[in-house]
N, C-alpha and C positions, 0 to 999 in steps of 0.2 A: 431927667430922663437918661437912663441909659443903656449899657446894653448886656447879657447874660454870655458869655462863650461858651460853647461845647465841644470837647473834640468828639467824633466818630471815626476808627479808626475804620477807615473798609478801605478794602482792596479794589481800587477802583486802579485804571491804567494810567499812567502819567506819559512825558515821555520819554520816561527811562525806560520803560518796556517797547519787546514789540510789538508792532501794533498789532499782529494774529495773535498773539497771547492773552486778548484781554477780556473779563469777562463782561458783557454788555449789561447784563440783570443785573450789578450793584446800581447801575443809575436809578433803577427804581426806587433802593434803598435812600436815596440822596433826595430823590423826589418826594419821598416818607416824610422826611426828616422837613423839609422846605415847608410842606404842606401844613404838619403838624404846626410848624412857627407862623406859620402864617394863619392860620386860625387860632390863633391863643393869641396872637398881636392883634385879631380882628376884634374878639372877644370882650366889652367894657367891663365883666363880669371878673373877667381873671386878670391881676396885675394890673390896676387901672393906671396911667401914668409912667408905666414903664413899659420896653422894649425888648422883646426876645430877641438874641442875636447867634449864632453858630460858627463856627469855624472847623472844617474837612483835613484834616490830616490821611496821609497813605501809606500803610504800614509794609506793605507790598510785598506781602507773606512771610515777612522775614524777620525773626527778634531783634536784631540789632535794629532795625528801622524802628520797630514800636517803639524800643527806648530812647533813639534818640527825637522821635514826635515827641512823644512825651514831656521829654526833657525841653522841647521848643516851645512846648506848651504851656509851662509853669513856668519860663523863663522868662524875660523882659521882651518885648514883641522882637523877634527877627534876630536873636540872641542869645549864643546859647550859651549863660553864664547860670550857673545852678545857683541859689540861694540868693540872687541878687533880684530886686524890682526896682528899678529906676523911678517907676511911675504907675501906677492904680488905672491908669484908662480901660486896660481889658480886664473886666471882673470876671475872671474864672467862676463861675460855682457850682457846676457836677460836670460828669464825663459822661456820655455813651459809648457803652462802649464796645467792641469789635461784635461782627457777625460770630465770629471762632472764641473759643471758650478760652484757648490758649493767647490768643492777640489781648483779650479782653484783663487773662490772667497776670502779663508780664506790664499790663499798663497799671494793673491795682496796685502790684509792685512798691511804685514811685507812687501814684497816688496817696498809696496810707501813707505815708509820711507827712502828708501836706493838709492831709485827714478831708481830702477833696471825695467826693459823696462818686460811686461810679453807679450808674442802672446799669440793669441786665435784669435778663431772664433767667429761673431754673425750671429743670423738668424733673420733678422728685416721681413720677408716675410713669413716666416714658418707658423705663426700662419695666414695669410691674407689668405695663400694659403691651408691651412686646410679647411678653411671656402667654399672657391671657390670650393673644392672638394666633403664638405660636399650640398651644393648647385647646384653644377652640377646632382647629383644624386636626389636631393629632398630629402636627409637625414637632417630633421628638427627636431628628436628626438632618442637622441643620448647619449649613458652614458660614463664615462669616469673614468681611472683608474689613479692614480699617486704616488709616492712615499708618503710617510708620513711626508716628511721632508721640508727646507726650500724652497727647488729650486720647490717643487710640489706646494706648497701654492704660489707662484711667477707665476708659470703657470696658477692657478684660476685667480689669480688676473686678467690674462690679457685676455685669452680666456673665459672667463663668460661673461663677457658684451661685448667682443667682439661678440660674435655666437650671443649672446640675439638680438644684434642691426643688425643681421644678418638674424634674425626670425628660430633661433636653438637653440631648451632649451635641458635639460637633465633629462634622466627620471632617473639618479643614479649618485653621485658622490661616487667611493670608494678610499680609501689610504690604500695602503700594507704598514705596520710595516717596518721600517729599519734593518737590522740583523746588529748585531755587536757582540763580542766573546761572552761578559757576557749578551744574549739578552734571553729571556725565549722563549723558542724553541715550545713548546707547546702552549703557548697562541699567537706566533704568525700563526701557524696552528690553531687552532681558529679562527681566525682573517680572514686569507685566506679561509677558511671551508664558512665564513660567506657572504663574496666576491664572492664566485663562486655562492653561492646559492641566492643573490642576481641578480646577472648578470644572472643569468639562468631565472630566472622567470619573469627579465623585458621584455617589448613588443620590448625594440628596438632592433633593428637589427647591429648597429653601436657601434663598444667600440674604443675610440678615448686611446689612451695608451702613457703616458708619466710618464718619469723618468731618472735614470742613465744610463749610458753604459753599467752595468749589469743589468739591473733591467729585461731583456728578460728570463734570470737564473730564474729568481723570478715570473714570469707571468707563466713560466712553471708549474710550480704548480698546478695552477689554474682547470685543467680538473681531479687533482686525491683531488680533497679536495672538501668535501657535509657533513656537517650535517646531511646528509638523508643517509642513503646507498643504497638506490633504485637509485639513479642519477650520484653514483658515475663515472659510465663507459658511460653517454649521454653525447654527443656534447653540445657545449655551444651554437654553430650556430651565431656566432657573425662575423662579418665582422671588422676586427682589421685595426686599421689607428692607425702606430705608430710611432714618430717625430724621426727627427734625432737625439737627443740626443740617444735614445735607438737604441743598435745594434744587433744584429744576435749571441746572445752567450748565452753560456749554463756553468753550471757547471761540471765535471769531472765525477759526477755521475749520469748526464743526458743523459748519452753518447747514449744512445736506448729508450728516451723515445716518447710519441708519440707526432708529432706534427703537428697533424691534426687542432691540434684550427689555429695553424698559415697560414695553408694552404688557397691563397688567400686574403693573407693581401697586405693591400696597404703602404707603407712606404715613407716619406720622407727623403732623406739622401742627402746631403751637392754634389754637382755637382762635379763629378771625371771623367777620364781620365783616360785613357792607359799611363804610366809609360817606356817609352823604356827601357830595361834593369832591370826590374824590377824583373820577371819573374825569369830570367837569374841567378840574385843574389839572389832569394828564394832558387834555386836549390843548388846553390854552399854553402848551408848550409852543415855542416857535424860535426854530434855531437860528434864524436869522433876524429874532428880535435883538436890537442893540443893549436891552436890559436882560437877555438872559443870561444864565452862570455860566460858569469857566466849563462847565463839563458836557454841556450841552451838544455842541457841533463837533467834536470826538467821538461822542455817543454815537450821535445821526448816520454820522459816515463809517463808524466799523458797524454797524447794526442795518443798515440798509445796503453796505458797500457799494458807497458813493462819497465823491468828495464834493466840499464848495472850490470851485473856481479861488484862484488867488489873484487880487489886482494886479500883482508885481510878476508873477508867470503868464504868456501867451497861450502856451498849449497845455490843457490838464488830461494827464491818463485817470481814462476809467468812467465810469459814468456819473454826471455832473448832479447834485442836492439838488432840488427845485425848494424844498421846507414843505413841501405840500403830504410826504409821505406821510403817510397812518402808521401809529403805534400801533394798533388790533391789528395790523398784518402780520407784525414780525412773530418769529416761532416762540413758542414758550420759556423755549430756553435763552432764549435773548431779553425777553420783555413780557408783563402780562400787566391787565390792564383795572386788574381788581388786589387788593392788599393781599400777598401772600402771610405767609406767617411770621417772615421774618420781617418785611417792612410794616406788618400789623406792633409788631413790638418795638419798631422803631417809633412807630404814631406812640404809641402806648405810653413808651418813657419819655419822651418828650413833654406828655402831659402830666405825667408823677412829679416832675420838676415845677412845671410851672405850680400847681396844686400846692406842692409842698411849698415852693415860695411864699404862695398864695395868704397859708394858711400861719407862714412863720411872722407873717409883714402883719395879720392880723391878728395873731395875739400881743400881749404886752410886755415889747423886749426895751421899757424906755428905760427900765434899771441895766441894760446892759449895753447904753449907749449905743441905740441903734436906732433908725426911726424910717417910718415909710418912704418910699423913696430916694433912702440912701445905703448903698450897702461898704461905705466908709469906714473903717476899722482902723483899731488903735493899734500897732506893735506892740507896746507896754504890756498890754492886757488880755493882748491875745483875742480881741472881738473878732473873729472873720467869719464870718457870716458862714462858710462850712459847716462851724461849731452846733452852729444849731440847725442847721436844713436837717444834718441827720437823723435826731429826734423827729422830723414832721413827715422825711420822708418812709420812716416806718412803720408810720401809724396813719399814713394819707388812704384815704378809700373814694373814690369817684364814680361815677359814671359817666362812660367818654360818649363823643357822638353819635358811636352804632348802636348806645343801650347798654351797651356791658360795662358791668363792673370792676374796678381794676384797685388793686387790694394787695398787700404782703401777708404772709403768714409769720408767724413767731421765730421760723427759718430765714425771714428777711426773703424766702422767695413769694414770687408771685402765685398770688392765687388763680391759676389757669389750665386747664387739660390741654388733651390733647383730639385732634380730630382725624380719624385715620380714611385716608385718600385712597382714590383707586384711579391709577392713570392708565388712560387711553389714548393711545400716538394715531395719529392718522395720519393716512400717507403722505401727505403737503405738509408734516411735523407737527401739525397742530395736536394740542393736549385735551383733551377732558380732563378735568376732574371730579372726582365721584365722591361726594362722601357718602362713606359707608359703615363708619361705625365712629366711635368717641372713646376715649380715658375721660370721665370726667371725677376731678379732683373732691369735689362733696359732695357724690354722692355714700349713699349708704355700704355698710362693708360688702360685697358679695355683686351689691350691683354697679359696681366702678366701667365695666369696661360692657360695651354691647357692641355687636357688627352685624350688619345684614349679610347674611352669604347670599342670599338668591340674586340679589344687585350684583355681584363683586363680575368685572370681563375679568377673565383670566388670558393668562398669554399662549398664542396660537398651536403654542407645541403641544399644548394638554386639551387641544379639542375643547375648548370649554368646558372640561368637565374640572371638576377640583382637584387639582395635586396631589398625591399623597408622600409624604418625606419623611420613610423611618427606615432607620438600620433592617429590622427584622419584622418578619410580617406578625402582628397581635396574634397572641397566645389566647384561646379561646377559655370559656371559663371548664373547668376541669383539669387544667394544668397552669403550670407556673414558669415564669422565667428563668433560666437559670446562663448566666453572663458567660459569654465565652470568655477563655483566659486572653489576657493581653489584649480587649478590644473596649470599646470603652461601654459603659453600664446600657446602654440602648441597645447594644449587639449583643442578641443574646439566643438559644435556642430553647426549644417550649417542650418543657418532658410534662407525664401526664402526674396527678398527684396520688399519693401514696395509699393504700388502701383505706379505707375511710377516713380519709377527708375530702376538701372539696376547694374549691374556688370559684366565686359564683359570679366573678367578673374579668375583664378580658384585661390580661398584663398584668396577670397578680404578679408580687414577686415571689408567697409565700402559698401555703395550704394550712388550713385550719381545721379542725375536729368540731362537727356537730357537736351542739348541747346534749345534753343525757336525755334528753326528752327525744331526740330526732336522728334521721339516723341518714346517712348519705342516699343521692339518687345513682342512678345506672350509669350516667355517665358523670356523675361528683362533682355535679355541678348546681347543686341546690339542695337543701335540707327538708327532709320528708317527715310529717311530724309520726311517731312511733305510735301504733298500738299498742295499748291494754290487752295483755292476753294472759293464760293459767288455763292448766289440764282441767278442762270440764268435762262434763256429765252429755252433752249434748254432740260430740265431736265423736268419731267411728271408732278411735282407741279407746276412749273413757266409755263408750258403749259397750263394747266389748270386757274391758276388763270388769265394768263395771256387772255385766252379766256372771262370768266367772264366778265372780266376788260371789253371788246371788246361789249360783248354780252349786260351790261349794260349802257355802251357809245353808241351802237344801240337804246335803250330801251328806255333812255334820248332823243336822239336825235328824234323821234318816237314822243313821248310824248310832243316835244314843238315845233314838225312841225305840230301837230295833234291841238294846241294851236293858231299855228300860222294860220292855216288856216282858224280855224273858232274862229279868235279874234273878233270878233263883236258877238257874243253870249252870252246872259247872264254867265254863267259859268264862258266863258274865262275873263268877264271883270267885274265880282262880285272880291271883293277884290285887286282892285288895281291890274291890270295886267299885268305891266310893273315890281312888286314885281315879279309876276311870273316867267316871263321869265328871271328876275335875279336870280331866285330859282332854275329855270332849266338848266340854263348855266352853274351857279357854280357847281350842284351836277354833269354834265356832264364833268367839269374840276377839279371836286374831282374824281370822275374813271378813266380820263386820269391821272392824279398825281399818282396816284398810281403806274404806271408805271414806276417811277422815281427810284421805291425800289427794280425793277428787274434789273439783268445784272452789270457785273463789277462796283463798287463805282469808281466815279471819282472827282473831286476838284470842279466840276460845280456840276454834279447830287448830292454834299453832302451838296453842300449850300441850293442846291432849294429843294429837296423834304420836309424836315420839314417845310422850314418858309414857302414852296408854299401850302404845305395841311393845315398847320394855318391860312392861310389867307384865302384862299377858304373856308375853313369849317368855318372860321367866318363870312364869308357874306353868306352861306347858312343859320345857326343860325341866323343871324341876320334878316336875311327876314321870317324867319318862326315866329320870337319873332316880329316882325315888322307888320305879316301879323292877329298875336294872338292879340294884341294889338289893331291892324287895327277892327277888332272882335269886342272887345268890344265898342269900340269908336262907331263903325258904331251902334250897340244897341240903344247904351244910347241918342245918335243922333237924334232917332230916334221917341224918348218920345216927345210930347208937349210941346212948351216953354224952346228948349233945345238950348241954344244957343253953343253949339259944332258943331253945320254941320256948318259954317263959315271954322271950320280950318279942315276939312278932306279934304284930297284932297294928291296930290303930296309934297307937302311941309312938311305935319306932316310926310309923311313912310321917306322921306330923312333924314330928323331929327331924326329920329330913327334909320335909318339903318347906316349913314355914323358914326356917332359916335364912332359907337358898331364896326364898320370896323377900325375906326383907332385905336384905342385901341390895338387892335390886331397888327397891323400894327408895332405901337412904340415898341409893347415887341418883332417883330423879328427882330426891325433894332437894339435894343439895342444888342441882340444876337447878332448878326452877325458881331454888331462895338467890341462887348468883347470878346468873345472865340466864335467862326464859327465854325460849323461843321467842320470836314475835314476824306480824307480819312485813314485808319487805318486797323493795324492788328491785329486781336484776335490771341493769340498763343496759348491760354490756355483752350478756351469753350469746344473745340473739339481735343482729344488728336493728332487722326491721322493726324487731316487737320492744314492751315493753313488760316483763314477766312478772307477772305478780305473786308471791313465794312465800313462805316463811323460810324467816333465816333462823337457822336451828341458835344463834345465839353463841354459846360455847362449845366449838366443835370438839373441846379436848372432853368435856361430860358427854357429846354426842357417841363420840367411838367407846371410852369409857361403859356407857350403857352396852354399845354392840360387844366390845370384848369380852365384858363376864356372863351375853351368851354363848360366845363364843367359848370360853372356860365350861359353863358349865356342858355346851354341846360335846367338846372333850373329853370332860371328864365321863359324861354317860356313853359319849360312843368308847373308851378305854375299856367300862366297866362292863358295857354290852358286847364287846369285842372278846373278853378274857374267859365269857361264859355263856359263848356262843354253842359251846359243845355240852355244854353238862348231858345229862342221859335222861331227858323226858322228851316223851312222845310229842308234848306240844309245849317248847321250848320259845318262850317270849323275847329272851334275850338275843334272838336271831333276827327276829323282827325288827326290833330297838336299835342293833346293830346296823341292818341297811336304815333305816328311820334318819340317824344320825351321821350316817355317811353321806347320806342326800340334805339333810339341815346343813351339814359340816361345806359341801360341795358348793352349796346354794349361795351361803353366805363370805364364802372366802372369795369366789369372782365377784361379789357384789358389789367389794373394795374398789377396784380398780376401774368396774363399769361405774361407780358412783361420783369419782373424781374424774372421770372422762367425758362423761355427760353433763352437758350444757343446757338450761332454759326450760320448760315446762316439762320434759319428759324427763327431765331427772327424777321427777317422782315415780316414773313408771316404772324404774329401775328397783325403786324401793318398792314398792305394789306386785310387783313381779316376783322378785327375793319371797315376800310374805305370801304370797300364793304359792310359790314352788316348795315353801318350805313350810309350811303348815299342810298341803300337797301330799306333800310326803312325809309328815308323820302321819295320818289319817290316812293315805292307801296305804303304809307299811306294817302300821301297826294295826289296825282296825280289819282291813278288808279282808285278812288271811279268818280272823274269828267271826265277822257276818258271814264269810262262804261256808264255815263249818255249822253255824247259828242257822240257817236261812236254808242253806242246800242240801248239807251234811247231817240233818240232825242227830242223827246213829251213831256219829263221833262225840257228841254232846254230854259225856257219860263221864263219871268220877275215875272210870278202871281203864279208860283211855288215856287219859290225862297223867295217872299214875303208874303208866306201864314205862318200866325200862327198859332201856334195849340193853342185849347182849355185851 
């Protein structure tokens, strides 16, 4: 039989401190630690045959103390010779180690050397689940307090760019000074004076608090220290998030201070459990049993402030111990009567040890000279039983006595969340706590972190209503954030977004462009899906022109049955009159073509309406240049000695007209063999709609076709222009003349309205042009010989026709 040593380094009082300095809640840890060993020594199950035993070292906040515990503790008992063991009676075989990550860190130090196994806890989730809490609430601007020392600069390091990548900046970083004996006591009041008066006057609302297992001692401070004395006794109104590192303790002469700042804080602390028997063995404390520990009636009397009587003094100040005091009275911060989190993990490792011994004594180490109940090692060979725990304790999994399972990860940390707290002070100091939400560590991705808000007291300065802590008040959807200079990315002002686009949720940073299908709302803040729309038949414009269309396809049609009837008439059969009723066909299948540009585009209507209205409109051109021509020929014919009346007749207008048709002809078949119209969607002309079109394909053959009417309208208005005067009573070329000043007029602004206009009524533009300009060759040319045909018929005569003037 014998016995296992552990150090735990905690910061419990000795009496090198003073006695107000001290924190009372490490006795609980100590009672953890007693409890755990004593039920694993009750235990037949675990270690049958052998005896857990401990040993309390006191680091007393200070690195040089850790190392030299340390060093006392791997040295020969009461000895402090490094490398030497006289004698094997205290079998070291793992450490616990500190509550502080930094105590914990400067003992692993020495440890790995000795390859002595240390527990501990980590929290790989704590900071993830800060974030998630800071984010559940919309706390984006957020200050934060930390020790001044390593393990605080350790915590920058990883929640700074963690929150930033998170979109949570801080509108303060402070570090409370370290107290140590020879520490200048004044300047670090100072220090804290400066801390509180910063925290007071920032906007946020949020003070994120991280530090030691005392450092709650030290934070208390914070409401009696101002620079100012007007502020001394105002709330600081801050909503406190403070990690599990930091616990619920006070120092000895905090005992009644107020702690309204804490009232409403939110807390992470390490996932604990109901303890059976726990309870039970608090009470069976009795500090005036002769078998209790060393720490006991120290405890009693700073924790109750009272002393025991001393046999060898007569008179005692102060008021005398009975032992009869209750633990459930004292305040929170002194004592609490159920495992926090941090003496939950002191039970915790205490049992990974035993387990892992457990589990090493029962496998088969006889080839490594070692046997059950003897943990005897050779120097030669290096057996110390160290060698091997650490293999057992990385792969050890349990179930302790509250039901939970206690486990490492391939990180060598423990498999455990986090349970986030919600404290409630009440006036006589007493705590609630509330759980109100968890980190738990396996659950699935997304649902790791849950909180109930409607449970959560919040602290009295926010009326119970929820906090809100941002730099700049949410940017609604329709605008974006954009940072002001030099402040940091949460501060920022909300312009609206840029003419179609949108942002459809609050605190974009950017704006986006609807899809081509959709088109922004009234205030760009959601996507509208677009109508299908094109110039139809059914709408008051497409009525209208469409009537036009009709009304001048009557008008035509009129006008060459008015032709037709009286073709034997001088009129009808001056100029070639078979040119005519080529003139009047075509301009009557120039206003049916028009037609072509109302009602849904389709693969047929996209091919024929341009290259059909270029063709048309170049044998109407063609006949009008054909009939100008005819003009002058028939003049000059006409002189003595002319030998040109031989060739007038049908044969010279064909030679002129077919030419000028095919021409026209080749430029829309080449079209049509290279890129062909086809039908198509505008997304863009018209925001709300969506246009349904033909795209002409090759717009350089589109103008191409317009330009050699354009040519030939020239050349006949040139030729109708230069024989505008000849000397006949009914001179055509005058007609042809304004004809082709109104084609010519029509079609040159048609340019400019054609690339100016946007979305379904671009066609109108084109529909318009071919009604204005077929228009006016039909009343210019036509309407002066129906008034003389119809009204005049007395002018109708060969000797009118052939009279010259003067």
């Amino acid at each position: 039989m014998f016995s296992v040593i552990f150090l735990y380094c905690l910061c419990i009082f000795r009496g090198d401190f003073v006695a107000s300095s001290v924190v009372p809640k490490n006795y609980q840890h100590i009672l953890a630690l007693a409890f755990a060993v004593q039920e694993i020594n009750g235990d037949p199950q675990i270690l049958p045959n052998l005896t857990f035993g401990f040993r309390i070292y006191d680091s007393y906040f200070m690195t040089k103390w850790t190392y030299q515990v340390t060093l006392l503790l791997i040295c020969a008992a009461g000895r402090l010779v490094p490398n030497y063991q006289c004698n094997i009676q205290q079998n070291l075989i793992a450490v616990i180690g500190g509550l502080d990550a930094h105590i914990s860190l400067h003992v692993a130090t020495l440890l790995d050397i000795y390859k002595i196994p240390q527990v501990g806890s980590m929290e790989s989730l704590q900071y993830a689940g800060i974030l998630s809490l800071l984010l559940h609430f919309g706390w984006t601007w957020i200050g934060t307090v930390v020790m001044d020392n390593d393990n605080g600069e350790r915590f920058l390091q990883m929640v700074v760019p963690l929150f930033s990548r998170g979109g949570v900046c801080f509108a303060f970083i402070e570090k409370i000074p370290e107290a140590a004996l020879d520490s200048d006591v004044k300047r670090i009041l100072e220090k804290g004076a400066k801390i509180r008066d910063n925290i007071l006057d920032s906007t946020a609302k949020v003070l994120v608090a991280n530090g030691e297992s005392y450092s709650m001692a030290f934070f208390r401070w914070l409401p009696y220290l101002s620079e100012r004395e007007y502020v001394t006794n105002k709330p600081i109104g801050k909503v406190m998030i403070a990690t599990a590192q930091v616990e619920l303790t006070s120092f000895v002469f905090q005992r009644n201070w107020d702690t309204d700042v804490f009232h409403g804080a939110l807390s992470f602390t390490i996932q604990s459990n109901h303890v059976p028997g726990f309870q039970e063995f608090l009470n069976a404390q009795d500090p005036s049993s002769p078998k209790g520990d060393g720490f006991i009636r120290s405890f009693w009397q700073q924790a109750f402030g009272c002393v025991f009587p001393d046999p060898l003094l007569s008179n005692v100040d102060g008021n005398i111990c009975t032992g009869d005091e209750k633990l459930e009275c004292l305040p929170a911060t002194f004592f609490e009567m159920s495992l926090t989190g941090h003496s939950y993990n002191v039970y915790n490792a205490v049992h990974v040890v035993a387990h892992a011994l457990h589990a090493m004594f029962s496998s088969d180490l006889s080839n490594r000279g070692m046997h059950k109940g003897s943990l005897e090692y050779n120097h030669d060979n290096g057996n110390h039983p160290c060698k091997y725990l650490h293999h057992f304790m990385k792969v050890v999994s349990f179930n302790n006595s509250a039901g939970d399972k206690v486990s490492f990860n391939e990180n060598g940390e423990l498999v455990t969340g986090f349970d986030v707290i919600n404290w409630i002070f009440s006036s006589n100091q007493s705590v609630q706590r509330v759980k109100v939400g968890r980190m738990d560590a396996q659950a699935a991705p997304g649902q790791a972190f849950t909180i109930s808000s409607d449970v959560i007291t919040w602290n009295s300065c926010f009326n119970q209503a929820q906090p809100l802590s941002v730099c700049s008040e949410s940017c609604n959807p329709g605008s974006r954030k954009k940072v002001k200079e030099g402040e940091p990315f949460c501060c920022y002002d909300c312009i609206p977004c840029p003419e179609g686009m949108i942002s459809d949720k609050k605190d974009m940073s950017y704006c986006y462009s609807c899809e081509d299908e959709r088109y922004t709302s009234k205030h760009q803040n959601f996507c509208i899906p677009k109508s299908a729309n094109f110039f139809s038949y059914e709408e008051p414009l497409g009525i209208i022109l469409s009537s036009f269309i009709l009304l001048f396809c009557l008008i035509t049609a009129l006008v060459l049955g008015t032709f037709l009837k009286h073709h034997e008439t001088p009129i009808a059969k001056a100029n070639n009159r078979h040119l005519t009723y080529t003139l009047l066909i075509s301009l009557l299948l120039c206003f049916l073509c028009a037609l072509l540009f109302i009602g849904q585009p389709h693969q047929v209507t996209c091919l024929l309406r341009q290259t059909a209205f270029g063709l048309i409109f170049s044998v109407a051109i063609s006949c009008v240049l054909t009939k100008t021509v005819m003009v002058v020929l028939a003049f000059r014919a006409t002189k003595p000695g002319c030998t040109m009346r031989k060739w007038m007749g049908k044969s010279l207008a064909n030679s002129i007209l077919f030419p000028c048709c095919l021409i026209q002809g080749g430029v829309c078949l080449a079209w049509l063999a290279t890129s062909p119209p086809y039908p198509d969607m505008d997304m863009h002309s018209v925001a709300e709609e969506i246009i349904l079109e033909c795209n002409e394909g090759s717009m350089t053959m589109f103008y191409c076709v317009l330009g050699y009417l354009g040519f030939l309208a020239m050349v006949s208005f040139s030729v109708a222009f230069l024989a505008r005067k000849l000397p006949d009573s009914f001179n055509e070329a005058k007609f042809i003349t304004f004809s082709m000043l109104v084609f010519c007029s029509v079609w040159l602004s048609f340019v400019p309205s054609y690339l100016s206009t946007k979305g379904k009524y671009l066609v109108t533009v084109e529909i318009f042009s071919i009604l204005a300009s077929s228009s006016g060759l039909l009343v210019c040319i036509f309407f002066p010989k129906c008034y003389i045909i119809l009204l005049r018929p007395e002018l109708n005569k060969k000797e009118h026709l052939t009279r010259r003037t003067a």
